[in-house]
N, C-alpha and C positions, 0 to 999 in steps of 0.2 A: 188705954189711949189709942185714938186712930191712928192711919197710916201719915205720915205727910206725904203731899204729894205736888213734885213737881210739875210749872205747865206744862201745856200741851203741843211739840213741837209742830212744825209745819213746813207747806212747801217754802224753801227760801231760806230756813234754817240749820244751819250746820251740822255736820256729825259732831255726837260728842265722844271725846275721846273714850277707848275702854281703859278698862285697869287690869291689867295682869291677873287673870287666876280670881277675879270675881264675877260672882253670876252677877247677868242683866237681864229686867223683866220690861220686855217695850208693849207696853199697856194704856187701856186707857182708864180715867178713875171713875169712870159710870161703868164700866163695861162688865157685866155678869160673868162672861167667862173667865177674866181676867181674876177679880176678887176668888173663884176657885181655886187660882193658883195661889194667889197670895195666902188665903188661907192655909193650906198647907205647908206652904214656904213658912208661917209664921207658927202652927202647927210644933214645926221642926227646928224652928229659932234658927233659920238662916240669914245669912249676914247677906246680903245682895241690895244692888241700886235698881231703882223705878226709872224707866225711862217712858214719859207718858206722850202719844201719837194723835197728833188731829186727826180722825178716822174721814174725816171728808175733805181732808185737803193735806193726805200724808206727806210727808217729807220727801223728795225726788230720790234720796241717798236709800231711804226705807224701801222702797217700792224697787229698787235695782238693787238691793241687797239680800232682801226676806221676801223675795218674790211669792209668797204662802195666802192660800185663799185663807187658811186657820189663823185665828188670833187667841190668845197673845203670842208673843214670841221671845224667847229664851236664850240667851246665850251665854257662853264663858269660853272666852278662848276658840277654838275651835270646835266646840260645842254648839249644835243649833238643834232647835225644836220648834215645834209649832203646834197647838191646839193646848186646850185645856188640860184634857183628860191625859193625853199624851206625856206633858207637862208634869201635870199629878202623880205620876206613875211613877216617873223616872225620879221627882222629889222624894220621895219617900222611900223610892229602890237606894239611892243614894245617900240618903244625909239620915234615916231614921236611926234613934242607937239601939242596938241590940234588945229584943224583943218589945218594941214600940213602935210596931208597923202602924201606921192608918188604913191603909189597904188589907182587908181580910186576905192571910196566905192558904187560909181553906178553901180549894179548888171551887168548891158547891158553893160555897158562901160568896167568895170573887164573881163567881159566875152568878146567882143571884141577882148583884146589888147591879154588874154590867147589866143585865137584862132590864133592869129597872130602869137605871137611866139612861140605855137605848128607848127603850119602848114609853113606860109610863112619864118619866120625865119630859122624854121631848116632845111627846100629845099636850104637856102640861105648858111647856112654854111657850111653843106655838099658840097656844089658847089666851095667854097671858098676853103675849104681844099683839095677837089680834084683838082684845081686849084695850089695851091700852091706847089703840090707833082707831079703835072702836069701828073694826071691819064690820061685816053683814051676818049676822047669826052669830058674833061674838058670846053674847053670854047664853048662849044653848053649848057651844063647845066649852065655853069653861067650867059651867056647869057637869058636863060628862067628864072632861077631861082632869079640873083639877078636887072633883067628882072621885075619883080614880085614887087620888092620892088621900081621900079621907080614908075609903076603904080600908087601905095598907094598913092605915094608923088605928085602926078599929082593934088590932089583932099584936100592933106592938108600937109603945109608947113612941121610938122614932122610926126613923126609914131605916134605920140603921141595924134595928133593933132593942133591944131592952137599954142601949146605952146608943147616947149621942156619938153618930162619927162620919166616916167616911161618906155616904151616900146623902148623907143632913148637909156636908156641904157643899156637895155636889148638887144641890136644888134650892137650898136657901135663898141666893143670890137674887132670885126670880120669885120666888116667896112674898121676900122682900119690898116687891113692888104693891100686893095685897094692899087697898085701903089707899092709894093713888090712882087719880084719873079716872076713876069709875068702877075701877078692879072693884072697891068697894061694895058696890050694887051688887056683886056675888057672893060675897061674905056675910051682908048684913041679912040673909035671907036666914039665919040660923040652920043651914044645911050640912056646916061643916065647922063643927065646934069641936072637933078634935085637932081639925089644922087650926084652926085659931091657937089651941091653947100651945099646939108645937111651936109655932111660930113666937109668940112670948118666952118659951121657954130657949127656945135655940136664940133668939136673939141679946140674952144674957149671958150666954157661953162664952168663955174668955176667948177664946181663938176667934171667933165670931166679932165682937166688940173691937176686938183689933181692928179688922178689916172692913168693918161695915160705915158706910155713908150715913151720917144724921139726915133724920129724915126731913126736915125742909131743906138738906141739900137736893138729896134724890129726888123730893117733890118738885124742886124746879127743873131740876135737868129733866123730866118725865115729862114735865107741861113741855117745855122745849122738844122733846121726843116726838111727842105726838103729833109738832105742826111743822117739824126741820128746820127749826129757828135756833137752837139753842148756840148757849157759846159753852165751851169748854173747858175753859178759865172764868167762869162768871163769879164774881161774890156774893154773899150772903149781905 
């Protein structure tokens, strides 16, 4: 089952109260980085509220409080954080139970999977978005860059390695858009049938399935993406 998700606050709208001693995730429900955390959070079966943000017309209370260029943002109590991967980190440092990390604790391995979504990942997004806005030489960069991530998969079944985890969804989110808006014209060229087949495969993964957008939701919020029209709260 997916996430429910409440609207999307805005300027003119209240703070909402916190609750004592539980986490809050101030998110939006299209937003790639965001569904990173959620993943994990859901991952770990933690108990936490969604508090979802008009990204272009934040709350005045949001903006004078989580002053943070990183999204999403985190709280409990006196708790604050900001980014994704940040986010990720500290979820899984904290709430994972005993020997059920998501984060590899093998120094080489951690370090690996960071190098990855430093480097090949964020070539890959970048390419993706410029894809989707259909910039200038768009699909020559996707091509190379998410290019890049067929290769990986050449050599092990996910990013992760031999098993789905950590690094799958930390790039999924963005995956995800494949086969919207034109993404398609990059896929359909049979160059990368190994991401093809990950991306079927990860996208039936329970933690995954949680957190993932049906895709004529995402198809429309992506048409909206492309031309800064979209609403936030729109229906189906």
């Amino acid at each position: 089952m997916a996430l429910a998700h409440p609207p999307h606050l805005k300027r003119g709208d209240p703070f909402p109260e916190k609750i004592a001693g539980k986490l809050r995730l101030y998110s939006m429900q299209y937003c790639p980085y965001s569904m990173r955390v959620q993943m994990i959070l859901a991952k770990k079966n933690v108990d936490y509220e969604i508090i979802n943000i008009d990204l272009l017309n934040k709350p005045t209370w949001f903006m004078e409080k989580y002053p943070f260029d990183s999204f999403p943002v985190l709280e409990q109590d006196d708790i604050l954080l900001a980014g994704s991967l940040v986010i990720a980190e500290y979820i899984d440092e904290n709430y994972s139970k005993p020997g059920e990390r998501t984060i590899p604790q093998d120094s080489y391995e951690k370090g690996r999977i960071n190098m990855m979504i430093e480097d090949k990942f964020t070539k890959a997004i970048s390419a993706i978005y410029q894809g989707l806005r259909k910039k200038e030489n768009w699909k020559e960069n996707s091509n190379i860059h998410v290019g890049e991530l067929e290769n990986i998969l050449e050599t092990n079944k996910f990013f992760n390695g031999e098993e789905l985890g950590y690094a799958d969804y930390m790039i999924y989110p963005w995956l995800s858009y494949i086969g919207h808006q034109g993404i398609d014209d990059v896929m359909s060229t049979g160059k990368f049938t190994k991401l093809e087949q990950w991306l079927k495969t990860a996208a039936q993964e329970e933690t995954i399935r949680k957190c993932d957008t049906k895709p004529e939701i995402l198809g429309k919020f992506l048409t909206g993406y492309t031309t800064g029209t979209f609403d936030f709260d729109f229906n189906i």
